[in-house]
C-alpha positions as CSV (number, residue, x, y, z in Angstrom):
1,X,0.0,0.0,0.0
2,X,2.8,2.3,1.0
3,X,4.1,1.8,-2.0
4,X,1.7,2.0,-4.5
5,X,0.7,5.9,-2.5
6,X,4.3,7.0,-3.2
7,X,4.4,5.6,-7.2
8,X,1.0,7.4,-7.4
9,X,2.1,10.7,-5.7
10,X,5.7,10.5,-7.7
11,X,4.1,9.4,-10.9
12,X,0.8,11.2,-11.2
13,X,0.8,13.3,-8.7
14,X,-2.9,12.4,-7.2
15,X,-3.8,9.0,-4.7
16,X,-3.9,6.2,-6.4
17,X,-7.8,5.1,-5.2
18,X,-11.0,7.4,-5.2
19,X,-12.4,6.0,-1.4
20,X,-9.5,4.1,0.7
21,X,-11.1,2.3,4.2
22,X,-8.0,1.8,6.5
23,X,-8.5,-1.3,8.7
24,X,-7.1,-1.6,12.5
25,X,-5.2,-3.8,14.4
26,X,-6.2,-7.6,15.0
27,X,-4.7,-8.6,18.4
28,X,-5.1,-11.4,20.6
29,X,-7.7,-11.6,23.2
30,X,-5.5,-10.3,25.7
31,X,-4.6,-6.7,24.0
32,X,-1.5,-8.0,22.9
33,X,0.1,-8.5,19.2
34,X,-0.2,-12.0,18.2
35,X,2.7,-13.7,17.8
36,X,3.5,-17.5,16.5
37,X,5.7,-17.0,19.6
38,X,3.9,-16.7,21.8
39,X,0.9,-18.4,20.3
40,X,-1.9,-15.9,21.8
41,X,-3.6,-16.6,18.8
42,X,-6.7,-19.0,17.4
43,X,-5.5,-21.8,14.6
44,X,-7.8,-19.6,11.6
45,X,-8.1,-23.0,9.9
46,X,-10.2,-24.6,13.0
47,X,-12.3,-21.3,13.1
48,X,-13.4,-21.4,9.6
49,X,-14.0,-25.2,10.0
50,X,-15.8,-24.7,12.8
51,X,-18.1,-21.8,12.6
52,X,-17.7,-20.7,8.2
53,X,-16.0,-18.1,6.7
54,X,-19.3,-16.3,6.7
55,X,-19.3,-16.2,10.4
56,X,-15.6,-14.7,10.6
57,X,-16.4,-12.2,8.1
58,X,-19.5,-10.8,9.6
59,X,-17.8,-10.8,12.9
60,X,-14.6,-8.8,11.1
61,X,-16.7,-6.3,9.7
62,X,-19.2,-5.4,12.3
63,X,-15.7,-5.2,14.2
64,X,-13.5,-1.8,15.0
65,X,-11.5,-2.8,12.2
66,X,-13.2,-1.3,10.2
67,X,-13.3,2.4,12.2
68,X,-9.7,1.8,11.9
69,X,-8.9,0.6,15.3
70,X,-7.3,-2.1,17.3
71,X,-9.7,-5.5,17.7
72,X,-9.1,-8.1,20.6
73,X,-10.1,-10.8,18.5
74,X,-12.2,-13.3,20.4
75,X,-13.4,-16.6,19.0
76,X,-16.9,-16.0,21.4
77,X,-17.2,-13.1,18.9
78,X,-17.4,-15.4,15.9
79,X,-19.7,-18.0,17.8
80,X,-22.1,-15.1,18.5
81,X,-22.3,-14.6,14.6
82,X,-23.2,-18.0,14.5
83,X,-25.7,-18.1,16.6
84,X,-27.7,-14.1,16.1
85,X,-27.1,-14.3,12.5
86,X,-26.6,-17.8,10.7
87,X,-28.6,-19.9,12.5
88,X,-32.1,-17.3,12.8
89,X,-31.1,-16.9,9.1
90,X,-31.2,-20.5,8.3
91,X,-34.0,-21.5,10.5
92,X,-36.0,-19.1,8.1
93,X,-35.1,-20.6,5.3
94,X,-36.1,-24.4,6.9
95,X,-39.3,-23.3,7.8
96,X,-40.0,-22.1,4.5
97,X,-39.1,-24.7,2.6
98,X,-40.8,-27.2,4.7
99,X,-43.7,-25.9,4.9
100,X,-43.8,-24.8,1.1
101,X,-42.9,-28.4,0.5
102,X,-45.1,-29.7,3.1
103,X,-48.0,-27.4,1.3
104,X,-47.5,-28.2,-2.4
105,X,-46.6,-24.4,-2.6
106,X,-45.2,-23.7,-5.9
107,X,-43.9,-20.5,-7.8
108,X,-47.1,-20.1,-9.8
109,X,-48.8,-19.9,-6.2
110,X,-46.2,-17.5,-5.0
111,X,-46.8,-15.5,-8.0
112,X,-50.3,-15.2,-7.5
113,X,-50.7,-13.8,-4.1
114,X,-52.4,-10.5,-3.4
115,X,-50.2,-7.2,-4.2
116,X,-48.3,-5.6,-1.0
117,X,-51.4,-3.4,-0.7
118,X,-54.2,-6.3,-0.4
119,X,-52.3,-8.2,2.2
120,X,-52.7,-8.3,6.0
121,X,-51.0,-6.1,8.2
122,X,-48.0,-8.5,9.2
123,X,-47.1,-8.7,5.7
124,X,-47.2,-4.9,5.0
125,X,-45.2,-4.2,8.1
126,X,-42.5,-7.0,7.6
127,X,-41.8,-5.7,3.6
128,X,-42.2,-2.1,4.9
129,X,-39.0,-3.0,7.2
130,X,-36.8,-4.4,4.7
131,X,-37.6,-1.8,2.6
132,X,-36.2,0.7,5.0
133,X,-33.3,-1.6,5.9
134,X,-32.6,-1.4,2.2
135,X,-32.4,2.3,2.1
136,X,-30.4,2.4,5.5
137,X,-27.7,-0.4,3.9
138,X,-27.3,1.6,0.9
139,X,-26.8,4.6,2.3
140,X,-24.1,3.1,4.8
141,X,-22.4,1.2,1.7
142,X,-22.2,4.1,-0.1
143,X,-20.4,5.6,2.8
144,X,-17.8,3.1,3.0
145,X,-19.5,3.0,6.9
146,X,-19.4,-1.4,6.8
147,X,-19.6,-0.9,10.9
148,X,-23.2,-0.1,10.3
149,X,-24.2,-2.5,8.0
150,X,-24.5,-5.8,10.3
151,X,-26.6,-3.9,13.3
152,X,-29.4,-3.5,11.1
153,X,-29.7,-6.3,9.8
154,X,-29.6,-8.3,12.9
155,X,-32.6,-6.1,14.0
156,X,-34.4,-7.5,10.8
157,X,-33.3,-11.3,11.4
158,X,-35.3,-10.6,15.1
159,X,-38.1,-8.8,13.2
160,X,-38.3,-11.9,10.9
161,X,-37.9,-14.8,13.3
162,X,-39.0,-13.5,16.7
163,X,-42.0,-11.9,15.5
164,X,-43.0,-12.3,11.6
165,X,-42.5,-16.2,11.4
166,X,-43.8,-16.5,14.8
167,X,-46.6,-14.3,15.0
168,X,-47.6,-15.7,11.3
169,X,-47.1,-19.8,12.6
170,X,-50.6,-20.6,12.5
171,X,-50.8,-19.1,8.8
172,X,-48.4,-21.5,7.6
173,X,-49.7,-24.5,9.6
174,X,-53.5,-24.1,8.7
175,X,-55.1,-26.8,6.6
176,X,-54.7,-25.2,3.2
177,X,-58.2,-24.3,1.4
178,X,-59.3,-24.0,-2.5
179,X,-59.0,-20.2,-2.4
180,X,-56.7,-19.5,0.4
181,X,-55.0,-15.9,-0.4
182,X,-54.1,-15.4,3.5
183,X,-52.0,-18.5,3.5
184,X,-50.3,-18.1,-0.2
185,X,-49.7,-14.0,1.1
186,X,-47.8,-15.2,3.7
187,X,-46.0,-17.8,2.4
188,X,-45.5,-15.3,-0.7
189,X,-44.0,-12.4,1.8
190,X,-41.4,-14.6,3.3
191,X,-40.3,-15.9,0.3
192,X,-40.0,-12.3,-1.1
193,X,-38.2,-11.3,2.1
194,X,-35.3,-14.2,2.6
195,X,-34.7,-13.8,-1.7
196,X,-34.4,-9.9,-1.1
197,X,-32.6,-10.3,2.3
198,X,-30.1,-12.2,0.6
199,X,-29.4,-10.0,-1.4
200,X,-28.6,-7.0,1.3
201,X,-26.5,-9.6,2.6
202,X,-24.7,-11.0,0.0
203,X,-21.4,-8.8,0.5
204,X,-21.1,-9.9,4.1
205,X,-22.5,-13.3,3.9
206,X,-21.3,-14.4,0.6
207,X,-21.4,-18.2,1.0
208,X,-24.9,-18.5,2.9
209,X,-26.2,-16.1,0.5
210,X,-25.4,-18.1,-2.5
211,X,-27.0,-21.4,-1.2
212,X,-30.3,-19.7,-0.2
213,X,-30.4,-17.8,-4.2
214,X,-29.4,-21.1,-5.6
215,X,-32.4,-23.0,-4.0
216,X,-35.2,-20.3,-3.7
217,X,-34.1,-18.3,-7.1
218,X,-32.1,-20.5,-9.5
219,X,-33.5,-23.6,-9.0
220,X,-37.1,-22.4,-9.5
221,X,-35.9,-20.0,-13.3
222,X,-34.4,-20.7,-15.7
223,X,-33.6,-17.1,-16.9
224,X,-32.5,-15.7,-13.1
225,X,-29.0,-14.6,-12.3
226,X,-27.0,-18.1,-11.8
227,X,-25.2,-16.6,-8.7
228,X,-26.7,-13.8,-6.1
229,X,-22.9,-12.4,-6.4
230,X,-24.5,-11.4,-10.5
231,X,-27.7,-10.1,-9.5
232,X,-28.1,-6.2,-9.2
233,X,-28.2,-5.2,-5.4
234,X,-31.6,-4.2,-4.7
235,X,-32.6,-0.7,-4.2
236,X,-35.4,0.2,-1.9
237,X,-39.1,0.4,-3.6
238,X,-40.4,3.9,-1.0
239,X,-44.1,3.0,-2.2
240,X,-43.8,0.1,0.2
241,X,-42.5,1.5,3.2
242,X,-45.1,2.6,5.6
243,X,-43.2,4.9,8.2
244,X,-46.4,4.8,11.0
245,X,-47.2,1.1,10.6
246,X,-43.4,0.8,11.6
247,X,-43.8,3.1,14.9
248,X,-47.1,1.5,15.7
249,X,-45.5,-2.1,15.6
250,X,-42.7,-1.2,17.6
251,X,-45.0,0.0,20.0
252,X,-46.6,-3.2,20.6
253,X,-43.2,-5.0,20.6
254,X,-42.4,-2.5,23.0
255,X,-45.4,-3.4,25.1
256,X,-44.9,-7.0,24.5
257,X,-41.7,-6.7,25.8
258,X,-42.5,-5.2,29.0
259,X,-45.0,-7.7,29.9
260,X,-42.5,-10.7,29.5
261,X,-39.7,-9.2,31.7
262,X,-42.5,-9.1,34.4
263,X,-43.2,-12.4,33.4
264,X,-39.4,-13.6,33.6
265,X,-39.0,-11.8,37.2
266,X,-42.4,-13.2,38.4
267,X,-41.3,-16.8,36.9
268,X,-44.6,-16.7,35.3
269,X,-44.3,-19.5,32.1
270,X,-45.3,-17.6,28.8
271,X,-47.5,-20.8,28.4
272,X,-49.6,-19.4,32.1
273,X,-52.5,-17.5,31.1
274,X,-52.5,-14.4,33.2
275,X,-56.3,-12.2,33.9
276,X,-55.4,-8.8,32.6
277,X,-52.6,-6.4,31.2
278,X,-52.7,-2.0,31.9
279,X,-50.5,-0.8,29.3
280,X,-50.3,3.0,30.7
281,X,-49.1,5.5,28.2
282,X,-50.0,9.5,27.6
283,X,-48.3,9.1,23.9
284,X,-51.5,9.3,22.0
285,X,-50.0,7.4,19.2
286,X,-48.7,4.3,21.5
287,X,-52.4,4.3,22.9
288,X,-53.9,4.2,19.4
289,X,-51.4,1.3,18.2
290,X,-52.1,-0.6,21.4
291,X,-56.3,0.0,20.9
292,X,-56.1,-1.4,18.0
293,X,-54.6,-4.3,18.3
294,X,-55.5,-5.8,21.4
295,X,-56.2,-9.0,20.1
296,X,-52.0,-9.5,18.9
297,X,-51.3,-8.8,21.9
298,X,-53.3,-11.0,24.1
299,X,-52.4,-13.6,21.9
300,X,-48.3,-12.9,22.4
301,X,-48.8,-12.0,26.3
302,X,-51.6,-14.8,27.2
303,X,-53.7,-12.2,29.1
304,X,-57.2,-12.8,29.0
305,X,-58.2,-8.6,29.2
306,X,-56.2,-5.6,28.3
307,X,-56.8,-2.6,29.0
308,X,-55.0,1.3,28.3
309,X,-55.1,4.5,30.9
310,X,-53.4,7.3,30.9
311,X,-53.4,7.9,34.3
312,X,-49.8,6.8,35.5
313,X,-50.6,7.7,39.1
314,X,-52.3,4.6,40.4
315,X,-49.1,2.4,39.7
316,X,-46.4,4.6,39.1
317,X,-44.5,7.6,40.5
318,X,-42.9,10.1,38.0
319,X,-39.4,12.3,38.2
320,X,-37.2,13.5,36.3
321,X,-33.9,14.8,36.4
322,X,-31.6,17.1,33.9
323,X,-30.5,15.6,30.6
324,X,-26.4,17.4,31.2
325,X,-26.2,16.2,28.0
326,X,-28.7,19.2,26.5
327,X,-28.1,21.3,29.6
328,X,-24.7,21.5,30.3
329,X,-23.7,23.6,27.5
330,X,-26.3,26.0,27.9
331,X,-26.4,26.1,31.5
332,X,-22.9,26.0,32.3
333,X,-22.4,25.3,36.5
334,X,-25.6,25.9,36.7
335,X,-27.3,23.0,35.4
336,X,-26.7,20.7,38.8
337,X,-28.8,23.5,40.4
338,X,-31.3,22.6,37.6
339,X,-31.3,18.8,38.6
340,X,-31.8,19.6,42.2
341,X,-35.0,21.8,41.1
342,X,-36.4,19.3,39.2
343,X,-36.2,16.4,41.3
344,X,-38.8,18.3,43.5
345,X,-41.1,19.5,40.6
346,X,-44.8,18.2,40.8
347,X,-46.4,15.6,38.8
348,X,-48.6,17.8,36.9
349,X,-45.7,20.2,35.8
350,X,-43.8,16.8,34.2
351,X,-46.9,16.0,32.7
352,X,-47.0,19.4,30.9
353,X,-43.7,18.3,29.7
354,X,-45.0,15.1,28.1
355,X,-47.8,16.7,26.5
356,X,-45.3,19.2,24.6
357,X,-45.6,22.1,27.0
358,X,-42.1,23.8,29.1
359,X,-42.4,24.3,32.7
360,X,-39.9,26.8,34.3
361,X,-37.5,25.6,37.2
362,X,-35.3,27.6,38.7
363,X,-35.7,30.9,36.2
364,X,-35.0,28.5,33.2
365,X,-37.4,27.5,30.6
366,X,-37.4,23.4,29.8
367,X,-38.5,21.5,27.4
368,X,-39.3,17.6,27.3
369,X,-35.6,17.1,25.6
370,X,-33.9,18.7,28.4
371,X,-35.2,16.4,31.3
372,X,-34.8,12.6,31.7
373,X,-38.0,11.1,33.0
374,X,-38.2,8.4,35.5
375,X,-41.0,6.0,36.6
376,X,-40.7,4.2,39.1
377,X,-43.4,1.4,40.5
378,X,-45.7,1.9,43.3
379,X,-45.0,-0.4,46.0
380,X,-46.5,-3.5,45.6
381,X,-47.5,-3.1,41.9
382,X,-46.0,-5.0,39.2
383,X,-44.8,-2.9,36.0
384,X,-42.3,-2.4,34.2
385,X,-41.1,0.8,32.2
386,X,-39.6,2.0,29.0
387,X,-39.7,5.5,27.5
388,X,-43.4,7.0,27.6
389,X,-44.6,3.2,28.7
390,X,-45.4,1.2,31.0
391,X,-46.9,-2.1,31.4
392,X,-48.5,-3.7,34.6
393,X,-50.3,-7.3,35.1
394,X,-52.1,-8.8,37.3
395,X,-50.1,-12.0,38.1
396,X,-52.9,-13.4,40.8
397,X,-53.7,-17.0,39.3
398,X,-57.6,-18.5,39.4
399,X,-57.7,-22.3,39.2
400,X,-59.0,-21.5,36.0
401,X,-56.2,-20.4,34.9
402,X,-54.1,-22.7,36.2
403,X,-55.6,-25.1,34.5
404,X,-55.7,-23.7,31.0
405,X,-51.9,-22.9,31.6
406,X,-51.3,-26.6,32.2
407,X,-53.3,-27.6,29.0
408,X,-51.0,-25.2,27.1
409,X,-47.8,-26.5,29.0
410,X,-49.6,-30.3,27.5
411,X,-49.2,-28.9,24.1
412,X,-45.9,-28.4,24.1
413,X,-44.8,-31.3,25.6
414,X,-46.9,-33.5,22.6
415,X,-45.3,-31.3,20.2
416,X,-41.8,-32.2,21.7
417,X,-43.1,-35.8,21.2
418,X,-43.9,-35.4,17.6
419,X,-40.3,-34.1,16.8
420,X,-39.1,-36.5,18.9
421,X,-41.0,-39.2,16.9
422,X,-39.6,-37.2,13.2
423,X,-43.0,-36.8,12.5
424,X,-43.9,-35.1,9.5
425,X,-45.4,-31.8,10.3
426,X,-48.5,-32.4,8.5
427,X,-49.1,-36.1,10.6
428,X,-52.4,-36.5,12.2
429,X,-51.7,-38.7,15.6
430,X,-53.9,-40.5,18.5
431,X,-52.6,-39.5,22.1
432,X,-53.0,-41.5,25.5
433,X,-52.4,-40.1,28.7
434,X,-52.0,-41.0,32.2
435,X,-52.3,-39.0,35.7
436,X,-53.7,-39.1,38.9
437,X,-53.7,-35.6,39.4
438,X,-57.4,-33.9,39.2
439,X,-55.7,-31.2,37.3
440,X,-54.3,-32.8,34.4
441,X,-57.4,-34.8,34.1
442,X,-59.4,-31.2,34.0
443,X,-57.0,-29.5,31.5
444,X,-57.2,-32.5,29.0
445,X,-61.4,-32.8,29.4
446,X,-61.7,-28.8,29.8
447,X,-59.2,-27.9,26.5
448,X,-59.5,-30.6,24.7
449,X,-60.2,-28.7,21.6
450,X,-57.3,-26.4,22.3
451,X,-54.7,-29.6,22.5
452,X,-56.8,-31.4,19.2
453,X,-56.5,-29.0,17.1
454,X,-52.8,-27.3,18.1
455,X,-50.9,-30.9,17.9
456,X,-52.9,-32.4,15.1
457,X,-54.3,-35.0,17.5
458,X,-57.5,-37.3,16.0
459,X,-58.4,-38.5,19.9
460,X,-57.2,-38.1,23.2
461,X,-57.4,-41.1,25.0
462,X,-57.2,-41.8,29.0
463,X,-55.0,-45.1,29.7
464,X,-52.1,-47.0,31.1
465,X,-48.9,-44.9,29.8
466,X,-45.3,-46.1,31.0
467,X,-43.6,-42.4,29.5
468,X,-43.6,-40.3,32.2
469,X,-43.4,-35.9,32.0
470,X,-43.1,-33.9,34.0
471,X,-45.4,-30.2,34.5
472,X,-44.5,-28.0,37.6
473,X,-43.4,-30.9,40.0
474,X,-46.4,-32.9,38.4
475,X,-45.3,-36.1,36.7
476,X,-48.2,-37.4,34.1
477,X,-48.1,-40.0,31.2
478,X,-47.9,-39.7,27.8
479,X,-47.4,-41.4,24.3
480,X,-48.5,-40.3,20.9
481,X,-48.3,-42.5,17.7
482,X,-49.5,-41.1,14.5
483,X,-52.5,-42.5,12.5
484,X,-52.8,-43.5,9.0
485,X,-55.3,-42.0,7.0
C-alpha cells in the first residue's frame, strides 16, 4: 500500500484510489500483538471449520476494524455470529421450505398472491422493514460506513424470526383451502423477504447467500441470475415502506416486551395465562397502536383482558432529572442546580412536559428534551417501564387459569413428542395419557379442543402410559403414535 501511495504521488501526482477504508489492528484476546511465539492466537483453519467463513467475516466487519482501530479478537465473537445471525437466518429458510414443500406451494402460487397493498397487516409491516433496511444499507455502503451494516440487519433477522415467522405460525400450519389468499400472502411475503434479504446480505454473507439464491431463485428459473454475487443489489421500492405502521409495531413490541420481563422476574411461564394487562401511556399514538390491536397482543402475552389508561398515578411515581447532555452547554455550572429543582417539581408540571408544553424551574425554561423522565413502580404493583410506557399485570392466578396454563404446558410437551418421533409436520396422531392428578385430568377434558387442534391429534385417549413428563413438580403419562389416513 505504502508503495503504491508514493508511485502514485511521484508518478501522477494524485492518490492512487478514489475511497480508501484503513483497517485496525487484529490482536489477541488479551490486547496483545499476536505472535506464532507466543501463540496468543486461534489456529484460523479450526475457526473457519468450525463456525464458516461467513461467520468470521461478519464478525470482522461489524468489528472496530473497520473504524480503523485495534480489535481483541475473540473466538466468542465469531460464535455469537453464528448463533444471532446464521442460525435465525437458516431456520428461516427451513421453515419455508418445509412448509412450502409440506403445502404443495409452488412458484405459480407465489406469483399469485395479493399485491403488498391487499395483504394483511403482518405482511405490509414485515416488507415495509426491509424496505427501510434497504435504504439504511445503501446509504451506509455508499459511505464506506461497513460498521453499520450488520446492526441493522440483525434487528431485521429478530423482526423476521421473533416476530414475523412466529406471530404468522398458525398461517403456515392451517389446513390449506381452494382459495386460500391469507396462506399463499404469507408464504409469498417470506419468500419475497429471505430472496431480497439475501441479497442485502450477500457482500457480508457471501457463502450463505449463495445457497439460499441457488435453492429459492435459481432452482425455480431458468432465466435468473445463476449466482446472487451477478444479480443487481436491490434498491429500496419507497411505495412500500409505511413509516407509522413501523412506529405502531414497535409500540406493541415494546409493550410486548414489557409484559414478559415481568413475566421472567415473576417466573410466570409464557405458556400461564394471566387475567389482565394495563399498558399505561400519555403518547397518543402508542395508545392508538395498542387499541387497535389488542387481540396481537393478548395472543403474544396470554392475558385474557387488556386494557390502556393514561393515568400513570395509580401504579407509578414520575421524576425527572436534567438531561447534562442538552443542559450542560447552555447552562454552564448551573445545570446541577437545575437537577436539584427538578427532582422536586410536581407531577402535573412533568406532565405538561409530556404533552409538549415547558415548565420553568429555577428561572429556566425546559423542554421535554432537556429532562430525563423516570418512573418508578408503586409499592407492591407489578410494572415495568420503558420510555413513555409502561406495562402492569395482574399476576394473581384462578384455578382456572391454572388449569388452562397446564393444557397449554400439555401442548408443548406433545409437540416435543412429535419431533421427537420425526414426524412429519402435516401427521395427524392419536394420544394417551395417564395422571392421577385432578388437574391434568381437567385441563385434558376442559381444553380438549385447544390440544386437538394445536398438535394435530385425532383423539385423546385416558390409559395406562409407562412415558412419564413432568409439568410443575407434576409427573403425568404420555405417548402419541400417528394415524394413518
Amino acid at each position: 500500500f505504502y508503495t503504491l501511495v508514493v508511485l502514485a504521488a511521484a508518478l501522477f501526482d494524485k492518490e492512487p484510489f478514489q475511497n480508501c477504508i484503513v483497517s485496525g489492528m487484529i490482536l489477541a484476546e488479551d490486547g496483545r500483538k499476536m505472535s506464532k511465539s507466543l501463540k496468543n492466537y486461534p489456529d484460523p483453519t479450526s475457526i473457519l471449520d468450525t463456525y464458516g467463513a461467513d461467520a468470521l467475516r461478519a464478525y470482522l466487519i461489524d468489528s472496530p476494524l473497520m473504524r480503523a482501530e485495534s480489535l481483541r479478537f475473540s473466538e466468542s465473537g465469531v460464535r455469537e455470529v453464528v448463533r444471532t445471525v446464521l442460525l435465525p437466518l437458516w431456520n428461516a429458510f427451513s421453515f419455508f421450505t418445509t412448509y412450502a414443500e409440506a403445502d404443495g406451494i409452488t412458484m405459480s402460487d407465489l406469483r399469485s398472491a395479493p399485491p403488498v397493498a391487499e395483504r394483511p397487516e403482518l405482511d405490509q409491516w414485515l416488507l415495509s422493514v426491509l424496505q427501510s433496511l434497504i435504504l439504511r444499507v445503501n446509504d451506509e455502503m455508499e459511505g464506506y460506513y461497513l460498521y453499520n451494516v450488520v446492526g441493522p440487519t440483525l434487528s431485521f433477522i429478530d423482526d423476521l424470526t421473533n416476530w414475523y415467522i412466529r406471530r404468522s405460525r398458525r398461517r403456515f400450519w392451517r389446513t390449506r383451502s381452494a382459495n386460500d389468499a391469507d396462506k399463499v400472502s404469507a408464504f409469498a411475503t417470506l419468500y419475497e423477504s429471505l430472496v431480497m434479504f439475501s441479497k442485502v446480505l450477500a457482500p457480508v454473507l457471501p457463502f450463505v447467500t449463495e445457497h439460499l439464491h441457488q435453492e429459492l431463485v435459481v432452482a425455480h428459473s431458468d432465466d435468473a441470475p445463476e449466482s446472487v454475487h451477478l444479480a443487481d443489489y436491490p434498491t429500496a421500492d419507497r411505495s412500500l415502506i409505511d413509516e407509522d405502521l413501523e412506529a405502531a409495531m414497535a409500540a406493541i413490541r415494546t409493550v410486548v416486551r414489557l409484559g414478559h420481563n415481568i413475566r421472567k422476574q415473576h417466573n410466570l411461564r409464557v405458556r400461564q395465562p394471566v387475567a389482565s394487562v394495563t399498558v399505561l401511556t400519555r403518547d397518543e399514538k402508542v395508545e392508538e397502536a395498542v387499541s387497535s390491536h389488542i387481540d396481537l397482543i393478548g395472543d403474544e402475552l396470554n392475558v385474557k383482558a387488556i386494557t390502556t389508561s393514561r393515568s400513570e398515578g395509580d401504579l407509578v411515581d414520575l421524576s425527572a432529572r436534567a438531561n447534562f447532555k442538552t443542559l450542560g452547554p447552555r447552562l454552564g455550572k448551573r445545570v446541577k442546580e437545575i437537577d436539584g429543582a427538578l427532582r422536586d417539581a410536581g407531577a402535573a408540571d412533568l406532565h405538561h412536559l409530556q404533552d409538549g408544553a415547558t415548565i420553568s424551574v429555577g428561572g429556566e425554561e425546559l423542554s421535554i428534551d432537556d429532562v430525563i423522565l423516570q418512573r418508578t413502580p408503586k409499592p407492591g404493583v407489578v410494572v415495568a417501564t420503558e420510555g413513555t410506557v409502561s406495562v402492569a399485570i395482574d399476576i394473581e392466578l384462578t384455578d382456572e387459569l391454572i388449569v388452562e396454563g397446564y393444557a397449554r404446558e400439555i401442548v408443548n410437551r406433545i409437540q416435543t413428542a412429535r419431533r421427537d418421533e420425526d414426524l412429519d409436520v402435516t401427521d395427524r396422531i392419536a394420544v394417551k395419557w395417564s395422571s392421577s392428578e385432578p388437574r391434568i385430568a381437567e385441563a385434558f377434558a376442559v381444553h380438549s379442543r385447544l390440544i386437538t387442534d394445536e398438535v394435530l391429534a385425532t383423539s385423546l385417549e385416558r390409559g395406562e402410559v409407562e412415558e412419564t413428563h413432568n409439568l410443575a413438580g407434576i409427573t403425568f403419562g404420555l405417548k402419541i403414535d400417528r394415524t394413518i389416513g
